[in-house]
Each structure stands twice: as C-alpha cells, then as structure tokens.
Residue, then its C-alpha position, 0 to 999 in steps of 0.5 A: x500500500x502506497x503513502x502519500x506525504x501529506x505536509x498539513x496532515x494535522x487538522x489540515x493545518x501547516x503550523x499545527x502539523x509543524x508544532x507536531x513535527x517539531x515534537x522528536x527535536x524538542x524531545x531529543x534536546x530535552x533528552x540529552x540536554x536536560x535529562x542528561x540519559x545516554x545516548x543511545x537511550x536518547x536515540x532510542x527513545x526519539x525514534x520512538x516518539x517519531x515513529x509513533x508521530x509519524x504513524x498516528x499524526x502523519x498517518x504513515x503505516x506501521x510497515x513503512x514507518x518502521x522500514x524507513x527506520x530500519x533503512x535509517x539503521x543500515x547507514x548509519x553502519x555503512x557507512x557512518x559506523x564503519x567510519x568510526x570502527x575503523x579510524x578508531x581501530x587505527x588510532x589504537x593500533x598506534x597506541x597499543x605499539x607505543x608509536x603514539x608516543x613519537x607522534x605526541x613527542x613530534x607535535x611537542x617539537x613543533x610546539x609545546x603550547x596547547x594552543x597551538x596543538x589545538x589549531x594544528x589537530x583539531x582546525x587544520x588536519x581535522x579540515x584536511x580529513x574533512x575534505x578528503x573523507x568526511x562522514x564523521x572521520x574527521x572528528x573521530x581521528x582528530x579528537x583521538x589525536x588530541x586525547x592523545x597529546x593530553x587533551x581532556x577528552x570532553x574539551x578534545x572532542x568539543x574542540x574538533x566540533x566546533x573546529x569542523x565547522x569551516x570545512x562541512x559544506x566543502x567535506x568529501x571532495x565537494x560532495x555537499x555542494x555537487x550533490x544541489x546540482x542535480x536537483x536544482x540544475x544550478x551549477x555546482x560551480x556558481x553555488x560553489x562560488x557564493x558559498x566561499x563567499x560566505x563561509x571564509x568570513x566564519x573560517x577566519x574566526x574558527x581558530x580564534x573561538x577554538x582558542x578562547x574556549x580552552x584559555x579565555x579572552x586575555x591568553x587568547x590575545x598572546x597566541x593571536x599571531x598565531x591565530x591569524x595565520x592559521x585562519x585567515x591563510x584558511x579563508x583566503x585559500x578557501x575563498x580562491x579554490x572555491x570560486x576559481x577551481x570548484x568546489x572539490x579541491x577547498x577543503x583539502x588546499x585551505x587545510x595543507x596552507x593553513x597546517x605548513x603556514x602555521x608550523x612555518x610561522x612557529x619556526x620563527x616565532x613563539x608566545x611568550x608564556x607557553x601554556x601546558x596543562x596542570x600535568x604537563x611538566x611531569x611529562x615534558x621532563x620524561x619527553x624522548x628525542x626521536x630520529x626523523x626516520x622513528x617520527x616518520x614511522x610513528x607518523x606513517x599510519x596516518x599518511x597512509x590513510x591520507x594517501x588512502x581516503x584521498x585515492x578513495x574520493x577521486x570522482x573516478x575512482x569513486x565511481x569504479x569502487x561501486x562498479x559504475x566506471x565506464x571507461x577504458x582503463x584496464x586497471x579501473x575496469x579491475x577494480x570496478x569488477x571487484x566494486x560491483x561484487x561489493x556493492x549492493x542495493x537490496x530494495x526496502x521491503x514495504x518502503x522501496x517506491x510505496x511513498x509519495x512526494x507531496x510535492x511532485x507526486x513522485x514514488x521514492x526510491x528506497x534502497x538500502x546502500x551496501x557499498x562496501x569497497x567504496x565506503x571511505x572506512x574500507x579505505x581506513x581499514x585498508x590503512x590499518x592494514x598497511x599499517x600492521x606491517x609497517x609496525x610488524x603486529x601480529x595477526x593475533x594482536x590486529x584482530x584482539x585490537x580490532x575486537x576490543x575497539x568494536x566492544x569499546x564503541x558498540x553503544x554509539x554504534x547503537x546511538x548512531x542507528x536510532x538517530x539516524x533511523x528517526x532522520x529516515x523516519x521524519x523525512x518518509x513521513x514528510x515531517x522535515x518538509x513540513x518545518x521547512x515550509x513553515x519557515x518558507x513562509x516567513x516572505x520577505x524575512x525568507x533571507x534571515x531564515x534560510x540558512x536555519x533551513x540547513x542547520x535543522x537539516x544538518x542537525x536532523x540528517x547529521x549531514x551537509x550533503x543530506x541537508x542539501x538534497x533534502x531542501x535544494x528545490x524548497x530553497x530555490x522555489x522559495x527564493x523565487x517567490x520573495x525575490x531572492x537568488x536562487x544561488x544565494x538561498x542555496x549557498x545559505x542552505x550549506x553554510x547554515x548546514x556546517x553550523x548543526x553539525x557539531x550538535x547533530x547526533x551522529x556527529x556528538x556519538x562519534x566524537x564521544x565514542x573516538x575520545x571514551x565519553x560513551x554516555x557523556x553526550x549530553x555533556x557534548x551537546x552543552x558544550x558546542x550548542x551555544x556556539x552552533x546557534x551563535x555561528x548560525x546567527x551570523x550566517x542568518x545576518x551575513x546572508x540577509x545582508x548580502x540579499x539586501x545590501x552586498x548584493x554585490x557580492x552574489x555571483 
C-alpha cells in the first residue's frame, strides 16, 4: 500500500502539523540536554516518539514507518559506523605499539603550547580529513589525536566540533555542494562560488573561538599571531579554490596552507608564556628525542590513510569502487569488477517506491546502500592494514585490537542507528518538509531564515550533503517567490548546514565514542550548542545582508 506525504496532515493545518513535527527535536534536546540519559537511550527513545508521530499524526503505516527506520539503521553502519570502527581501530593500533608516543613527542617539537596543538589537530588536519573523507572521520581521528597529546577528552572532542565547522559544506571532495546540482540544475560551480563567499568570513574566526574556549579572552590575545595565520591563510585559500577551481579541491588546499603556514610561522616565532596543562611538566621532563626516520614511522599510519581516503574520493575512482566506471582503463575496469561484487542495493521491503512526494507526486526510491569497497572506512581499514606491517603486529594482536575497539564503541554504534533511523523516519513521513515550509513562509524575512533551513537539516540528517538534497528545490522555489537568488538561498542552505553539525547526533556519538565519553553526550551537546546557534546567527545576518545590501557580492 502506497503513502502519500501529506505536509498539513494535522487538522489540515501547516503550523499545527509543524508544532507536531517539531515534537522528536524538542524531545531529543530535552533528552540529552536536560535529562542528561545516554545516548543511545536518547536515540532510542526519539525514534520512538517519531515513529509513533509519524504513524498516528502523519498517518504513515506501521510497515513503512518502521522500514524507513530500519533503512535509517543500515547507514548509519555503512557507512557512518564503519567510519568510526575503523579510524578508531587505527588510532589504537598506534597506541597499543607505543608509536603514539613519537607522534605526541613530534607535535611537542613543533610546539609545546596547547594552543597551538589545538589549531594544528583539531582546525587544520581535522579540515584536511574533512575534505578528503568526511562522514564523521574527521572528528573521530582528530579528537583521538588530541586525547592523545593530553587533551581532556570532553574539551578534545568539543574542540574538533566546533573546529569542523569551516570545512562541512566543502567535506568529501565537494560532495555537499555537487550533490544541489542535480536537483536544482544550478551549477555546482556558481553555488560553489557564493558559498566561499560566505563561509571564509566564519573560517577566519574558527581558530580564534577554538582558542578562547580552552584559555579565555586575555591568553587568547598572546597566541593571536598565531591565530591569524592559521585562519585567515584558511579563508583566503578557501575563498580562491572555491570560486576559481570548484568546489572539490577547498577543503583539502585551505587545510595543507593553513597546517605548513602555521608550523612555518612557529619556526620563527613563539608566545611568550607557553601554556601546558596542570600535568604537563611531569611529562615534558620524561619527553624522548626521536630520529626523523622513528617520527616518520610513528607518523606513517596516518599518511597512509591520507594517501588512502584521498585515492578513495577521486570522482573516478569513486565511481569504479561501486562498479559504475565506464571507461577504458584496464586497471579501473579491475577494480570496478571487484566494486560491483561489493556493492549492493537490496530494495526496502514495504518502503522501496510505496511513498509519495507531496510535492511532485513522485514514488521514492528506497534502497538500502551496501557499498562496501567504496565506503571511505574500507579505505581506513585498508590503512590499518598497511599499517600492521609497517609496525610488524601480529595477526593475533590486529584482530584482539580490532575486537576490543568494536566492544569499546558498540553503544554509539547503537546511538548512531536510532538517530539516524528517526532522520529516515521524519523525512518518509514528510515531517522535515513540513518545518521547512513553515519557515518558507516567513516572505520577505525568507533571507534571515534560510540558512536555519540547513542547520535543522544538518542537525536532523547529521549531514551537509543530506541537508542539501533534502531542501535544494524548497530553497530555490522559495527564493523565487520573495525575490531572492536562487544561488544565494542555496549557498545559505550549506553554510547554515556546517553550523548543526557539531550538535547533530551522529556527529556528538562519534566524537564521544573516538575520545571514551560513551554516555557523556549530553555533556557534548552543552558544550558546542551555544556556539552552533551563535555561528548560525551570523550566517542568518551575513546572508540577509548580502540579499539586501552586498548584493554585490552574489555571483
């Protein structure tokens, strides 16, 4: 039996059914936030409360509702909890070895100033991985490295957050901003364009605000040398690749520019008061010297993988890794034989074109995505794999670590499913579109509240590229209709988006589960929401502005 959206199913009523669509998000903040539980009961219990919504308010049946959630599950697996295995698997295995120790010892050559390290992991390597994978890997790899050096884990991990803020729209390779193309006809290059010249004015303030957080206003003030090299050496090299090479490549480039220009600059220059933790002098004095070639082995784990998920994210290869490579290389014809045996995309039972658009009257498609040779964690396992003769581990001793990292974050692998599963239910039921064309009615304010679009999307999805899809048409229509560029709205539509992400729930269990916080997420969530809403508040303005007054600036 086929179900049709129906976006005023309330009493036929937009805002009534919105009060009610609005329920599961309320609820969840109230959950972890107030109530302080788990994440996974958090998790859990939202997707409840959607499914009973869905089926009794939004008149879904039972069968769909709960296949979209089950769809829901299985992605958020694969690729999302194959992400987080895996990178925190490699990041054990350097750990179990003692390698970890060197990487901490070379970091400390560059600088023993926590500050500094900070802006080192969590801003500029943290946005290199962002743009080469995403998907979580990110903050799940930087906030371990973090913890490593000594960084509380709560603090490392909300650091990472707030630091993936910059690069989000611009993650995998492009991926969010190529994604609107499609169904807006809209070249990704002219959305590519207008978003970097939104989001290298929050960039260049990310590392300033990641500072200020660990150490206050005044000791912020004797790293800002520092600071400014790091984040406006970002922005620049964002706003240039962005609207003069595509969207592919600003990520990575404004990431390697900011890392070299940051440990450059130290080279020549240091802060006067070096800041440490309240253990760091026991464990300076114990600090080894260590060859280039030691340092080089330690690092090498994490070069490999670099090598690895930016291989995995070429377009090209991309393609052959899920079997859909036409060309006439033999090498990638290999590797598509071998892609198409580990892809699948079995149907969803009761789901699979049984729900209709409310807006085009179209059947969706719901097919559960098993892309196994092509989910970015095959190409982190594949690093761990090198990685384990790099080191000379032991098979027994690879496999006993990668058991005990599955038992160590089997609970936000839970979290993750059941809010991934609530996001795959409230859009089946057409809950998402109902609060975006609430906030589509807010005419000619529509410019303000725009990129409150995407951050809802981001939050609810826990990703930029989901948001995007989800909402590109409603943007554009909307924009349309009050005046306002279409390229604009859907620039607002990603650069709103980066702003939820450090309080989406898929984004708050892999950080808790990369730094051992399983169960603390609600601590997370305290953490980053101010500065989520406060970052989403400037992009609100910035877009109204540039609707308004720095038309100008539109492309």
């Amino acid at each position: 039996m086929s179900f049709t959206q129906n976006f005023t199913a309330v009493g036929g009523s937009l805002w009534l059914s919105a009060l009610v669509a609005i329920i599961p998000i309320l609820y969840f903040f109230w959950a972890l936030a107030i109530k302080k539980m788990k994440g996974y009961v958090a998790g859990f219990t939202t997707l409840l409360v959607a499914l009973v919504l869905a089926v009794f308010a939004y008149q879904m049946p039972v069968a769909t509702a709960l296949m979209s959630a089950t769809q829901g599950a299985v992605y958020g697996l694969l690729p999302i909890g194959w992400i987080i295995v895996t990178s925190v698997f490699l990041y054990n295995i350097t750990v179990k070895t003692g390698q970890f120790n060197i990487i901490r010892s070379s970091v400390l050559s560059i600088t023993e100033d926590r500050r500094i390290q900070a802006l080192l992991v969590a801003f500029s390597f943290g946005a290199f991985l962002e743009g080469a994978a995403g998907f979580g890997a990110p903050v799940a790899i930087s906030a371990a490295l973090l913890v490593g050096l000594g960084f509380n884990p709560l603090t490392a991990a909300g650091l990472c957050l707030i630091a993936n803020t910059a690069p989000v729209a611009f993650g995998a390779i492009g991926v969010p901003i190529t994604a609107m193309e499609g169904p807006t006809g809209i070249a990704a290059m002219e959305i590519s364009k207008m978003v970097g010249r939104q989001l290298p004015f929050l960039a260049v303030f990310i590392p300033f605000i990641l500072v200020m957080i660990m150490v206050g206003f005044k000791k912020t003030l004797e790293v800002l040398p520092a600071v400014i090299v790091s984040g406006v050496s970002f922005a620049i090299t964002q706003f240039l690749s962005s609207n003069f090479l595509g969207p592919e490549l600003p990520d990575v480039l404004s990431a390697l520019v900011s890392l070299f220009a940051l440990a450059l600059f130290m080279k020549v220059w240091q802060p006067k008061t070096i800041y440490r933790f309240a253990s760091d002098d026991e464990v300076a004095a114990q600090e080894e010297k260590y060859s280039a070639s030691k340092i080089t082995l330690a690092w090498s784990p994490f070069i490999v993988l670099t090598a690895f998920i930016s291989f995995w994210g070429i377009p090209v290869i991309k393609k052959a890794l899920i079997g859909a490579y036409e060309g006439d290389n033999i090498v990638l014809q290999g590797v598509n034989v071998l892609g198409k045996w580990l892809t699948f995309y079995p149907e969803v039972p009761f789901l699979h074109n049984l729900v209709i658009n409310g807006a085009t009257n179209e059947p969706i498609p719901a097919l559960y995505k098993l892309e196994i040779l092509g989910a970015a964690g095959t190409a982190i396992l594949l690093a761990a794999v090198v990685t384990k003769f790099l080191f000379k581990v032991k098979w027994s001793m690879f496999f006993s670590i990668f058991a005990s990292t599955v038992n160590e974050i089997k609970y936000p692998l839970l979290t993750i499913c059941f809010v991934v599963g609530y996001s795959y239910v409230t859009n089946a039921a057409g809950m998402m579109t109902t609060l975006g064309l609430v906030l589509a009615k807010t005419g000619m304010l529509f410019p303000f509240f725009s990129p409150v679009l995407g951050w809802l999307g981001v939050f609810i999805t826990g990703s930029d590229t989901s948001a995007n899809v989800l909402f590109a048409k409603l943007q554009q229509v909307t924009a349309g209709s009050v005046g306002m560029d279409p390229v604009l709205a859907l620039a607002a539509n990603s650069s709103g988006g980066v702003t939820g992400k450090m309080i989406s729930p898929q984004s708050i269990a892999v950080a808790a589960a990369a730094v051992g916080l399983v169960g603390r997420e609600s601590e997370l969530l305290r953490f980053t929401l101010k500065y989520s809403l406060w970052l989403l508040l400037a992009i609100c303005i910035m877009t109204f502005l540039q609707s308004n007054v720095l038309s100008f600036m539109i492309p």
